[in-house]
MARKENU-624766 format. One record per residue (C-alpha): residue number from 1; x, y, z negated. Coordinates in Angstrom, 2 decimals, decimal comma. Each point is the difference from the previous one (the first is absolute). Layout:
REM MARKENU-624766
<n=NUM | px=X | py=Y | pz=Z>
...
END
This chain:
REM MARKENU-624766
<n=1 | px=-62,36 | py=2,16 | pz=-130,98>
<n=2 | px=-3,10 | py=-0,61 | pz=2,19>
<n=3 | px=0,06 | py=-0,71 | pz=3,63>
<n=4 | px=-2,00 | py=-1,14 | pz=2,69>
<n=5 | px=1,13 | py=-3,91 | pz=0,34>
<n=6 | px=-1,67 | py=-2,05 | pz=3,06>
<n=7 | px=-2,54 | py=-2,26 | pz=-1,59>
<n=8 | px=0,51 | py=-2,76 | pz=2,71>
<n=9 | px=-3,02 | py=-0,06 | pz=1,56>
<n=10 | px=1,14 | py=2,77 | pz=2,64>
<n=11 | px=-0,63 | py=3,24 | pz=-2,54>
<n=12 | px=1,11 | py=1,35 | pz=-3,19>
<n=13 | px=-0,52 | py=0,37 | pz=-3,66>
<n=14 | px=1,31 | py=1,61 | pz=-3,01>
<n=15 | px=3,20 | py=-1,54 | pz=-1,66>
<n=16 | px=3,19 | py=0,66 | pz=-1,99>
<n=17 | px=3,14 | py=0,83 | pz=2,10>
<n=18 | px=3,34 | py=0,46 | pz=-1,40>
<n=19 | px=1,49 | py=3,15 | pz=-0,16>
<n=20 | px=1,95 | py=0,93 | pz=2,91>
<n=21 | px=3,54 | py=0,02 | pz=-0,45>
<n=22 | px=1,49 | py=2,72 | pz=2,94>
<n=23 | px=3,36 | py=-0,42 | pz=1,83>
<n=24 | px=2,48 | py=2,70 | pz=-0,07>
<n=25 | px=-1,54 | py=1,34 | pz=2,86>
<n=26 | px=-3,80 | py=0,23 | pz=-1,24>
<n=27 | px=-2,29 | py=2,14 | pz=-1,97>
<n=28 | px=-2,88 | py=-1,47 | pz=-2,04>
<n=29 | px=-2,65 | py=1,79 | pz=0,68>
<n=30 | px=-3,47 | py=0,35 | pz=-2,34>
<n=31 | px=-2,56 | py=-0,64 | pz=3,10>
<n=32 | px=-2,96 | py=1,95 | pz=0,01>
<n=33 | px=-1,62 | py=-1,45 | pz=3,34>
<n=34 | px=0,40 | py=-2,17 | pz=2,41>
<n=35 | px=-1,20 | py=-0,39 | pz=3,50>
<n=36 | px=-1,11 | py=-3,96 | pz=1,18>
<n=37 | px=1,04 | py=-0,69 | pz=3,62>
<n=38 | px=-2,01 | py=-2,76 | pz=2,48>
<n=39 | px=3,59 | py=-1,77 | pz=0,28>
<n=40 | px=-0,02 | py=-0,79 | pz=-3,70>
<n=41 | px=-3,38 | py=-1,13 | pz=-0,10>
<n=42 | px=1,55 | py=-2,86 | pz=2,80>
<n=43 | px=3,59 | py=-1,07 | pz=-2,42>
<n=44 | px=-3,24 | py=-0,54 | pz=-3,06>
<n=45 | px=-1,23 | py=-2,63 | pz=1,84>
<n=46 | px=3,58 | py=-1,98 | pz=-0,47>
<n=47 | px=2,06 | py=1,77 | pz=-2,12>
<n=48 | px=3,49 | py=-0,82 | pz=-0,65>
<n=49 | px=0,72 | py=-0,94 | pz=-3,29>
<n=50 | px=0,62 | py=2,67 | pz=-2,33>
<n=51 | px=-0,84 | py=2,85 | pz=2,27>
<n=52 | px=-2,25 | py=2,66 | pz=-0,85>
<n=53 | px=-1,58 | py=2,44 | pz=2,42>
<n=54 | px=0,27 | py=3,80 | pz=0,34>
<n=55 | px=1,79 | py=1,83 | pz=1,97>
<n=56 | px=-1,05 | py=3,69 | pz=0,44>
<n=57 | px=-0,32 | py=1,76 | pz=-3,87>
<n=58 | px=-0,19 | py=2,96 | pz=-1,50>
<n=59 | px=1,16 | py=1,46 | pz=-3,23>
<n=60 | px=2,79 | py=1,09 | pz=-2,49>
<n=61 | px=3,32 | py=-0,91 | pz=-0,26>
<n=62 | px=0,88 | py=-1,18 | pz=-4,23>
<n=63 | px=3,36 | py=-1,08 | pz=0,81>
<n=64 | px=2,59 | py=1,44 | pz=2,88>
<n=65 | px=1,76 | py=-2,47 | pz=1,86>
<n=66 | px=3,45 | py=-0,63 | pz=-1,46>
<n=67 | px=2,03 | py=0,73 | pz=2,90>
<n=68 | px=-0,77 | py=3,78 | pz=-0,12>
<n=69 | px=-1,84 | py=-0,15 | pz=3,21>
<n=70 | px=-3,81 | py=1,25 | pz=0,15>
<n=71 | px=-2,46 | py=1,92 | pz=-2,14>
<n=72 | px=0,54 | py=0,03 | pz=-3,62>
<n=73 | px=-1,88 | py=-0,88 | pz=-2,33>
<n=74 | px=-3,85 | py=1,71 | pz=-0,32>
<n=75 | px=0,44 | py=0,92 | pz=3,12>
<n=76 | px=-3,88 | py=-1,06 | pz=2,29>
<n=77 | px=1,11 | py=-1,95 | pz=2,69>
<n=78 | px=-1,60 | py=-2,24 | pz=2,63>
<n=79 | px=1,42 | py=-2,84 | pz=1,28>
<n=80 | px=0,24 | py=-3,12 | pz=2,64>
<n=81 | px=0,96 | py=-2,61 | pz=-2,58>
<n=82 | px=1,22 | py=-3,89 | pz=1,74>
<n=83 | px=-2,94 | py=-1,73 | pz=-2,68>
<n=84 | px=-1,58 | py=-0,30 | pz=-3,41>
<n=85 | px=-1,20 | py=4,04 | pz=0,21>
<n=86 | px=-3,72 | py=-0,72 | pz=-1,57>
<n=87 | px=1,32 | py=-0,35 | pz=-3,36>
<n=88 | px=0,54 | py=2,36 | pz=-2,87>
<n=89 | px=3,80 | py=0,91 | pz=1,28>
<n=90 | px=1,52 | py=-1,58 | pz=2,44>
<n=91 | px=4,10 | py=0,90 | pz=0,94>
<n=92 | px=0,56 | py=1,23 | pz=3,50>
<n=93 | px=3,21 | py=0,95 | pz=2,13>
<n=94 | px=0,43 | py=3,42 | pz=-0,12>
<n=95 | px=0,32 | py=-0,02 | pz=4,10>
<n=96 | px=-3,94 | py=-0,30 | pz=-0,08>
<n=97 | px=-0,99 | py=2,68 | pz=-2,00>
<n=98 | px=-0,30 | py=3,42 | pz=0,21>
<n=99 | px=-1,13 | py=3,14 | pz=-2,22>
<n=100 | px=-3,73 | py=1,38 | pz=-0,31>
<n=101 | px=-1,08 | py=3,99 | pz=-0,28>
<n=102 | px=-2,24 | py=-0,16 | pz=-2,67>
<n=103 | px=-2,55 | py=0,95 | pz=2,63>
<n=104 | px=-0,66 | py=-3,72 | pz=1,45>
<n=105 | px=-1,74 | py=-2,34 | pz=-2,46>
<n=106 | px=1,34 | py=-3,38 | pz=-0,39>
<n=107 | px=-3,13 | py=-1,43 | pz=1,41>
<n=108 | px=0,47 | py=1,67 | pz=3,15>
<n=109 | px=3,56 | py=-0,70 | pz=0,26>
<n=110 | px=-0,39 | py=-3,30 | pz=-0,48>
<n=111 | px=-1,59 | py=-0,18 | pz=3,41>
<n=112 | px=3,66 | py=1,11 | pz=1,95>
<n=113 | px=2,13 | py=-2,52 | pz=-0,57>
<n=114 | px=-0,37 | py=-3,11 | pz=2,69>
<n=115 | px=-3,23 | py=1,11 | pz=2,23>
<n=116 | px=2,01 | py=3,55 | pz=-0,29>
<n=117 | px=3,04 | py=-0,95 | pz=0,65>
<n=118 | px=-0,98 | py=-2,51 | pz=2,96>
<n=119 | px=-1,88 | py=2,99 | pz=1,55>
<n=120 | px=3,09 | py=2,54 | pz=-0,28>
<n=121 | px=2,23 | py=-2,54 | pz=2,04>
<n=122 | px=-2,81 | py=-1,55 | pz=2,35>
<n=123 | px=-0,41 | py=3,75 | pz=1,25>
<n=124 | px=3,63 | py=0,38 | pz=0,39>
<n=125 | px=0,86 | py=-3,72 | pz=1,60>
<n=126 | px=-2,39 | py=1,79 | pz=2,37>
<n=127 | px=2,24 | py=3,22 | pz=0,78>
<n=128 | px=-1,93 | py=3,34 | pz=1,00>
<n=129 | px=-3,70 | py=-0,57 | pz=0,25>
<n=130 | px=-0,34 | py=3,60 | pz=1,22>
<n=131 | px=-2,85 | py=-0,28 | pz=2,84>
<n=132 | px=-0,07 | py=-3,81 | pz=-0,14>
<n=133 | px=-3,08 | py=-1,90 | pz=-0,04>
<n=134 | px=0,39 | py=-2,67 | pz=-3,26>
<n=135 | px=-2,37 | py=-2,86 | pz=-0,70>
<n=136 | px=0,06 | py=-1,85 | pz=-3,46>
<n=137 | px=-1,82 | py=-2,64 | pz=-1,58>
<n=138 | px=-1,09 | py=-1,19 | pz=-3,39>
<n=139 | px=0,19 | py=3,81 | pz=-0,30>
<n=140 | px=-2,36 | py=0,20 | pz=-3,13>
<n=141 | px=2,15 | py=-1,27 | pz=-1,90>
<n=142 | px=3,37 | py=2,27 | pz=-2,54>
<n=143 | px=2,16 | py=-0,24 | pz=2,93>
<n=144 | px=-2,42 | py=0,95 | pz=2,92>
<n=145 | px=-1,40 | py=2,86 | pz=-1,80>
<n=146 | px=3,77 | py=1,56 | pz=-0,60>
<n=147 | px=1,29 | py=-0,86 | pz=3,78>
<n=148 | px=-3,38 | py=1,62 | pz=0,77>
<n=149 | px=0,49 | py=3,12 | pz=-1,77>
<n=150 | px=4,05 | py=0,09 | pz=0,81>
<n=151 | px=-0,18 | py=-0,80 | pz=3,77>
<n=152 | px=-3,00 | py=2,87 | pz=0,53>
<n=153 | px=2,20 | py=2,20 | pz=-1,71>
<n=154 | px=2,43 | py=-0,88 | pz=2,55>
<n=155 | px=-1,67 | py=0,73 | pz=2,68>
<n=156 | px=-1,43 | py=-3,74 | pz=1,05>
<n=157 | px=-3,09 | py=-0,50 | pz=0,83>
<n=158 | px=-1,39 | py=-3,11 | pz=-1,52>
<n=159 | px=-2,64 | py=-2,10 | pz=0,10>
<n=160 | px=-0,94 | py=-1,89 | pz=-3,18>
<n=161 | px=-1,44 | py=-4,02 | pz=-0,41>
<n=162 | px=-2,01 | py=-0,64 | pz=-2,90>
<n=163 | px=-1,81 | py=-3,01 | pz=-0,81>
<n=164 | px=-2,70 | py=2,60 | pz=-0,48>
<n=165 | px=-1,62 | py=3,47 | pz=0,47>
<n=166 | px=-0,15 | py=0,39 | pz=-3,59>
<n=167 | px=3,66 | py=-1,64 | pz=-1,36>
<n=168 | px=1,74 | py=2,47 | pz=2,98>
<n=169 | px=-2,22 | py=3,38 | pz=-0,61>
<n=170 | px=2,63 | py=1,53 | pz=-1,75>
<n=171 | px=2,05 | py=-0,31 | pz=3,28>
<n=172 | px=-1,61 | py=2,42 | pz=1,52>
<n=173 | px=0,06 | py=2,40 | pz=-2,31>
<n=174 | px=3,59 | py=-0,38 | pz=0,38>
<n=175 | px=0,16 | py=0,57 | pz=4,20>
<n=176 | px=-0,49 | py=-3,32 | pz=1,46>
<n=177 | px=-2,22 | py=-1,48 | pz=2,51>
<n=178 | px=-1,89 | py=-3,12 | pz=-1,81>
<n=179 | px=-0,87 | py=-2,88 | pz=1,34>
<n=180 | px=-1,20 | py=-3,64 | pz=-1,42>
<n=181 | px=1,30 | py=-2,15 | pz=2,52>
<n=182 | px=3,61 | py=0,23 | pz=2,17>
<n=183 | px=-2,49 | py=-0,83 | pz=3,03>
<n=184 | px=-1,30 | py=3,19 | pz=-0,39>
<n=185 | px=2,97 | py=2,39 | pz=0,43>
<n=186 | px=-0,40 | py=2,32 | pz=2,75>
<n=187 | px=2,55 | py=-0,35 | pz=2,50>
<n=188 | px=4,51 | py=-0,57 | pz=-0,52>
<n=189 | px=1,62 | py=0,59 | pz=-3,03>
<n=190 | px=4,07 | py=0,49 | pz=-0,33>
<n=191 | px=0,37 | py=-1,54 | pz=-2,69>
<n=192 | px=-1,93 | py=-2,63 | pz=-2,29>
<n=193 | px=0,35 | py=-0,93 | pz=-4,01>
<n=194 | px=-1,62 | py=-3,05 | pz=-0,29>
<n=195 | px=-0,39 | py=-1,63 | pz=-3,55>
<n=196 | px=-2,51 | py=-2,56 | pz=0,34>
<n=197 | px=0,98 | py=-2,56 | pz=2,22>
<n=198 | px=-2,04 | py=-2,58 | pz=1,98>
<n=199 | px=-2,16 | py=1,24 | pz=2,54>
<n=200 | px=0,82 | py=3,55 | pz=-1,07>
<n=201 | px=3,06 | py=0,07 | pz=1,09>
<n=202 | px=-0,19 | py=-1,23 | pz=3,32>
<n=203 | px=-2,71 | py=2,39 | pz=0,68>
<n=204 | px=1,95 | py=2,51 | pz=-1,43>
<n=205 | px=2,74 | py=-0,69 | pz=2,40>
<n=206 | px=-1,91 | py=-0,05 | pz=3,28>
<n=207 | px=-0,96 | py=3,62 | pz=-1,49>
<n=208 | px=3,76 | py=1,06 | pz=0,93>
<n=209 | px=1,46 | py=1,34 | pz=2,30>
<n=210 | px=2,77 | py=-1,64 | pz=2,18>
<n=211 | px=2,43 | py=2,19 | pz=-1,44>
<n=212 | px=-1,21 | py=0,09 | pz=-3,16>
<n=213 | px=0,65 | py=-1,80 | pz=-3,56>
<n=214 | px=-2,07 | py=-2,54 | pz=-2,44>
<n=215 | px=1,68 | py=0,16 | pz=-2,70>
<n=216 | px=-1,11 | py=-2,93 | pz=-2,08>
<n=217 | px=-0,09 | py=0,57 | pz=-4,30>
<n=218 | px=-1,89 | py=-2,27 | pz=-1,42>
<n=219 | px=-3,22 | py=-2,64 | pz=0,61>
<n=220 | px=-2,47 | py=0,92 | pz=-2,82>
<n=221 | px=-2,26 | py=-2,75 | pz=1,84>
<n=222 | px=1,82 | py=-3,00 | pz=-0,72>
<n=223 | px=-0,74 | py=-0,63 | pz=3,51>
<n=224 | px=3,18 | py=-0,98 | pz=2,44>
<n=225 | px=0,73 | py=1,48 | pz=2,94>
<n=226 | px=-0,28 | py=-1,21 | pz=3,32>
<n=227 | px=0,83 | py=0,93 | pz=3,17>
<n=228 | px=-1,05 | py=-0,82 | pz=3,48>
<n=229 | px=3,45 | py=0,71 | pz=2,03>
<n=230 | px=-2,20 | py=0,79 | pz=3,35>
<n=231 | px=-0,68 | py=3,23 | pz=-2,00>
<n=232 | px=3,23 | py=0,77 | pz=0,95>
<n=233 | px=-0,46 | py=0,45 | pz=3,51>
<n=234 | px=-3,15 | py=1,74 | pz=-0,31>
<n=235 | px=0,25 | py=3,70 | pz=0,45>
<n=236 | px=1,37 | py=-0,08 | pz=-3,86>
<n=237 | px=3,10 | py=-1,49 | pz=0,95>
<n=238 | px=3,27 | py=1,38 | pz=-1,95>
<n=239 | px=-2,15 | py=1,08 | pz=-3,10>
<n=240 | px=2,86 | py=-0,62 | pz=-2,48>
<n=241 | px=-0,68 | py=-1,63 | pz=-3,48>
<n=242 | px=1,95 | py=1,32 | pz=-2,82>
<n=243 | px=-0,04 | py=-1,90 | pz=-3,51>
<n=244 | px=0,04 | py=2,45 | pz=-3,47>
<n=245 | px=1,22 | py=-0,66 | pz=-2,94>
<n=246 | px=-0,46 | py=2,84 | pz=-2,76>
<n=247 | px=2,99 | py=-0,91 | pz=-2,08>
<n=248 | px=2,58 | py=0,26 | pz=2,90>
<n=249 | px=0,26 | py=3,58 | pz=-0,18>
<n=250 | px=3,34 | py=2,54 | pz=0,38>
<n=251 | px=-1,37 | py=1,88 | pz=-3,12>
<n=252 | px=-0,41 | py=-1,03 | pz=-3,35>
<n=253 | px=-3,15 | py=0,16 | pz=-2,23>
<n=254 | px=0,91 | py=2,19 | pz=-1,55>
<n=255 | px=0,25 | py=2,69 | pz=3,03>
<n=256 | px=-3,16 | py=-1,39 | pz=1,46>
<n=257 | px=-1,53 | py=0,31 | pz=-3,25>
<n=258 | px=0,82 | py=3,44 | pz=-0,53>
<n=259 | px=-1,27 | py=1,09 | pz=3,51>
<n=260 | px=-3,28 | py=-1,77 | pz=-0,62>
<n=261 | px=-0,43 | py=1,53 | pz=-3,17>
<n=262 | px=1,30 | py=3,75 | pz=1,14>
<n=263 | px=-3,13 | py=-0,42 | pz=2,91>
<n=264 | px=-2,88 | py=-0,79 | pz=-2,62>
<n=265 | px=1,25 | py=2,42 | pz=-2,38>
<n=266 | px=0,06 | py=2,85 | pz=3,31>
<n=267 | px=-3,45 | py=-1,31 | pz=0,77>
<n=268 | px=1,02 | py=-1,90 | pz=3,22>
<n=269 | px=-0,04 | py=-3,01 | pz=-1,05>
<n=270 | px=-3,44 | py=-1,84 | pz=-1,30>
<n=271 | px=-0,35 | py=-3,00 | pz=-1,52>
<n=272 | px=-2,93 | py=-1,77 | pz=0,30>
<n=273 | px=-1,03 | py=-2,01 | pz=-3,17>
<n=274 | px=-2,81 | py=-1,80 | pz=-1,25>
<n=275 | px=-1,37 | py=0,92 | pz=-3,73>
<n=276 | px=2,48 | py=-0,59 | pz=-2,32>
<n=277 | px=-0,46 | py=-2,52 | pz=-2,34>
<n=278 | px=1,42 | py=-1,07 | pz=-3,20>
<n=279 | px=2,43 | py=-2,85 | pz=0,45>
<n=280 | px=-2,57 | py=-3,10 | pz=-1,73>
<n=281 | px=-1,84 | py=0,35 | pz=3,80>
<n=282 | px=2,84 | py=-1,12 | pz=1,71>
<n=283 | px=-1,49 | py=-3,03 | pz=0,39>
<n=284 | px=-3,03 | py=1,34 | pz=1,61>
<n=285 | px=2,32 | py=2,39 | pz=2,16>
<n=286 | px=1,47 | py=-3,34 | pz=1,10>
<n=287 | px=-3,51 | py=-1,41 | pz=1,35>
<n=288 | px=-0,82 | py=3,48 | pz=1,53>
<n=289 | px=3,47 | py=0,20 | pz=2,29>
<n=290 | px=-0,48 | py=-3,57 | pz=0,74>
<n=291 | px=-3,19 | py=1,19 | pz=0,82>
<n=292 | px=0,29 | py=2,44 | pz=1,81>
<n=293 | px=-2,33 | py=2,42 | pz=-2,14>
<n=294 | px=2,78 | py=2,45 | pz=-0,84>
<n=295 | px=0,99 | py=3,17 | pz=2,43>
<n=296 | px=3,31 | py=1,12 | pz=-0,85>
<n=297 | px=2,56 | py=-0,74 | pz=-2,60>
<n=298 | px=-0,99 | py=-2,05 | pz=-3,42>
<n=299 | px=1,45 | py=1,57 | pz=-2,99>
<n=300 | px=-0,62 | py=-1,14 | pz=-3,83>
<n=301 | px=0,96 | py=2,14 | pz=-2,68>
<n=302 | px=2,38 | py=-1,31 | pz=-2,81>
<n=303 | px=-1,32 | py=0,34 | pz=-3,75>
<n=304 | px=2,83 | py=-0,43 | pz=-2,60>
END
C-alpha cells in the first residue's frame, strides 16, 4: 500500500508500506485523513528505525478487530493511532477510536484526536474555570484554539498569546483577550498553560498568582527553561508548577473521543483547520508547521 515514509532528510515522501497486520484487539481502518502534529515534525528529524508517523486519522473501518471489541466493520471512525497513520490503512487499538455521525467529515475529524484530546484534559487538570482568569500561550495553534473555545465556555476568562495578530484572530472570535507577547497581559492570572518554553514560560509564571498554577505541556520553542530562584521570593512566591502529560489520563480515547466529537457535532466545539489539502503536500505542510505559517490544525486528505 502507499504511505508516507520519512525520507531522511527530516520530511517525508511517498513509499510502499506493508499491509498492516492488526492484533486481536485492533481494527484496520481505510484512512481518509489525517491531521500532522508539530511533535511529529520534531521525531522526522531522527526517526527511529522503522517508525512511521501519524497519529490522529480519520476514516472507515474494512476489518473489525478480532476480539469483538469496537466498531465493526464500515463503520466511519476517527482515531488516535500509536504510529504509521499517513498511509493507505493503518491497524489501530480499538481503545482509540470512536464512531462518527455521518454529519462530521473526516477532514474535520481528523483535527480531534491529540490537539483535541490534550485540550479536553488540560481544561480538566485545571478543575472549574468558572470566573477564573486563564492565560495560555502558543495559543494559535489546534490545542490553544480548543482550550480557548472549551475554557470560555466554562466560564474562564482567558487571555490568548499568539506569535501574531493575524495567526491568533480567530481567538477572538472565540472569547479571548489576545495578546502577542506574555509581557503584555494585563494584570494576575489563576492559572497559566504554557507550551512554548524558554523565556515564555518564565514570563508566563511571574503572570500567576501566588496561589495559582503553571501547568507546564509542552515547549514548542525548543528553548529550555530557566529559572532565576529569587523569583521565588518576589511577590510570586508559591506559584506552583504542574507538569502535563496528555496520555496519563483516567479515561480512555475512546470516551474522550466521543465527547470531543458529540461537542463539534452539537456545534460547541470548533476546530480550527487550515485548507485541506490532498495528502502529496504533506511535505509542504511539514515546512509550513515548522514554519510557523499554518493557524490551526494540518489535515491532508487520503486518495485511494
Amino acid at each position: 500500500m502507499k504511505a508516507m515514509i520519512p525520507d531522511g532528510r527530516s520530511s517525508v515522501r511517498f513509499g510502499e508500506a506493508p499491509e498492516p497486520a492488526a492484533a486481536a484487539n485492533e481494527a484496520i481502518v481505510e484512512v481518509g485523513a489525517y491531521s500532522v502534529n508539530r511533535g511529529e515534525t520534531f521525531v522526522l528529524e531522527a526517526p527511529p528505525d522503522g517508525w512511521r508517523p501519524g497519529k490522529d486519522v480519520a476514516g472507515t473501518v474494512v476489518v473489525a478487530a478480532g476480539d469483538g471489541s469496537g466498531p465493526v466493520a464500515g463503520t466511519r471512525v476517527v482515531a488516535h493511532a500509536d504510529r504509521a497513520g499517513w498511509a493507505e490503512r493503518v491497524a489501530i487499538t480499538t481503545s482509540s477510536m470512536t464512531a462518527l455521525p455521518d454529519e462530521i467529515s473526516a477532514g474535520i475529524a481528523a483535527a480531534l484526536p491529540l490537539a483535541g484530546l490534550t485540550a479536553l484534559r488540560l481544561v480538566r487538570r485545571a478543575g472549574s474555570v468558572l470566573g477564573r482568569r486563564l492565560l495560555i500561550t502558543g495559543a494559535s495553534g489546534g490545542v490553544g484554539h480548543y482550550v480557548v473555545e472549551l475554557a470560555v465556555q466554562a466560564g474562564a476568562e482567558v487571555t490568548a498569546v499568539s506569535a501574531s495578530r493575524q495567526r491568533g484572530e480567530r481567538l477572538c472570535e472565540l472569547g479571548a483577550n489576545l495578546i502577542t507577547d506574555v509581557a503584555d497581559a494585563d494584570g494576575r492570572f489563576d492559572l497559566a498553560m504554557e507550551s512554548v518554553g524558554g523565556a515564555s514560560f518564565t514570563a508566563a509564571r511571574r503572570k500567576v498568582r501566588p496561589d495559582g498554577v503553571v501547568i507546564w505541556f509542552g515547549q514548542a520553542s525548543r528553548e529550555p527553561i530557566t529559572l532565576d530562584f529569587f523569583d521565588w521570593i518576589d511577590d510570586t512566591v508559591g506559584a506552583r508548577i504542574a507538569p502535563f502529560d496528555y496520555t496519563r489520563s483516567d479515561r480512555s480515547d475512546t470516551e474522550d473521543l466521543a465527547t470531543l466529537v458529540r461537542l463539534v457535532h452539537q456545534h460547541r466545539l470548533h476546530p480550527e483547520i487550515a485548507p485541506v489539502r490532498s495528502w502529496e503536500h504533506t511535505p509542504q505542510v511539514i515546512d509550513e508547521i515548522r514554519g510557523r505559517r499554518l493557524r490551526g490544525n494540518a489535515v491532508l486528505r487520503v486518495t485511494h
